[in-house]
Every structure is written in structure tokens, then in C-alpha cells.
C-alpha positions in Angstrom: 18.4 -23.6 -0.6 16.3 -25.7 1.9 13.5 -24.5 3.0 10.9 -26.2 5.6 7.4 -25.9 6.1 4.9 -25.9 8.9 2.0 -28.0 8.3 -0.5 -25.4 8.6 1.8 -23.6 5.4 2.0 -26.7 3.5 -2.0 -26.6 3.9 -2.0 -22.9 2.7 0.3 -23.8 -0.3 -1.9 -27.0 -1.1 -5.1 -25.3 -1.2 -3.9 -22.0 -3.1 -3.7 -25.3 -5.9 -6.5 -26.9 -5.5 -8.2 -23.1 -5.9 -7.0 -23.2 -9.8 -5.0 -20.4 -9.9 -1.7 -22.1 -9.3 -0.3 -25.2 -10.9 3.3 -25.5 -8.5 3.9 -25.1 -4.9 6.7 -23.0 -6.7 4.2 -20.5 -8.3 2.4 -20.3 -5.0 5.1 -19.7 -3.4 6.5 -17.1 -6.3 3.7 -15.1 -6.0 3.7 -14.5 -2.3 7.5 -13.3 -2.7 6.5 -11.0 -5.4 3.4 -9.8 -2.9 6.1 -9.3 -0.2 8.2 -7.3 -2.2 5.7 -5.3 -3.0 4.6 -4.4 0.6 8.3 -4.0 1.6 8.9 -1.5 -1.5 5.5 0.7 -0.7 6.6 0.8 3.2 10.0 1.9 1.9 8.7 4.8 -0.3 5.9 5.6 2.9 8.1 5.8 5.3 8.5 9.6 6.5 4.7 9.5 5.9 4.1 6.9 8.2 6.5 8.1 11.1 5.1 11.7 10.0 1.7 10.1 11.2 2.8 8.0 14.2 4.5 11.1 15.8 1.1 13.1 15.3 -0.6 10.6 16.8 1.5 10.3 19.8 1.0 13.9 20.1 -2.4 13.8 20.2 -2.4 11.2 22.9 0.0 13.4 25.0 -3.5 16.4 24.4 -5.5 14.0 25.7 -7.4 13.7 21.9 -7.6 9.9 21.4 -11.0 8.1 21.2 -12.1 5.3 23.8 -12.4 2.1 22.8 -15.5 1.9 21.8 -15.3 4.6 19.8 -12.3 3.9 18.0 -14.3 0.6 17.4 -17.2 2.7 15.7 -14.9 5.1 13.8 -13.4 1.8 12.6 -16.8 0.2 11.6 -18.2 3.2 9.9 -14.7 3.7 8.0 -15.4 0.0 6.7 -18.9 0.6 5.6 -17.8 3.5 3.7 -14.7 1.7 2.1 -17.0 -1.1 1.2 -19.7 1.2 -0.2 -16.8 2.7 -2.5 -15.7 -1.0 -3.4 -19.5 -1.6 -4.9 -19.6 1.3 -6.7 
């Protein structure tokens, strides 16, 4: 198989080297398969979680019990400090 690269991917691939923690394009390249499997086997095995949360949240828009903008923007912010808080221990 063939496979060709945009520029700005090649770049990706060739800095992941230069970082250390590769020594191929190949590993680089191994790793973000293995990273995409990953993701595709954990949104396989959340799946009627994940449409069990998209249809509550559609409901809620439909009540009228959605935040504005600005607010989601906040919730979203203070959600991040808290997460990052956590991460630090």
C-alpha cells in the first residue's frame, strides 16, 4: 500500500522524531493507528451512552433549558479549572 502525505503531515511526522520518542516515520505513524483504534473501540463500547446523552440534550433544548453562549462558555471554563485542579493533585 501507497500512501501520500500532505506537507503539513509530513511536518507532524518529522517533528514527532526530532521530539525523541520515535525513531521511524513507521513508529510515528504506528502509534497514531494504535491511538485511533483506541478512540474507535471506546466510541464503540459508549455508544448507547452517548446517544442516551445526545437525545437528553435535545430534549432539554425542546424545554427551553439550554445555557446562552456565554454561559455555556463559563460552565466550560470553570469545568476546565476544576479538571485541571484534579490533574495537579
Amino acid at each position: 500500500m501507497t500512501i501520500t502525505l500532505r506537507p503539513e503531515q509530513e511536518k507532524f511526522i518529522a517533528q514527532a522524531m526530532q521530539s525523541g520518542a520515535y525513531q521511524s516515520a513507521d513508529e510515528v505513524v504506528e502509534r497514531a493507528l494504535e491511538m485511533l483504534r483506541s478512540e474507535d473501540a471506546w466510541l464503540l463500547d459508549e455508544k448507547s451512552e452517548i446517544a442516551a446523552k445526545i437525545e437528553r440534550a435535545f430534549g432539554q433544548f425542546e424545554r427551553g433549558e439550554f445555557f446562552s453562549a456565554e454561559a455555556s462558555k463559563a460552565d466550560m471554563e470553570k469545568r476546565k479549572a476544576a479538571w485541571l485542579r484534579e490533574q495537579r493533585g
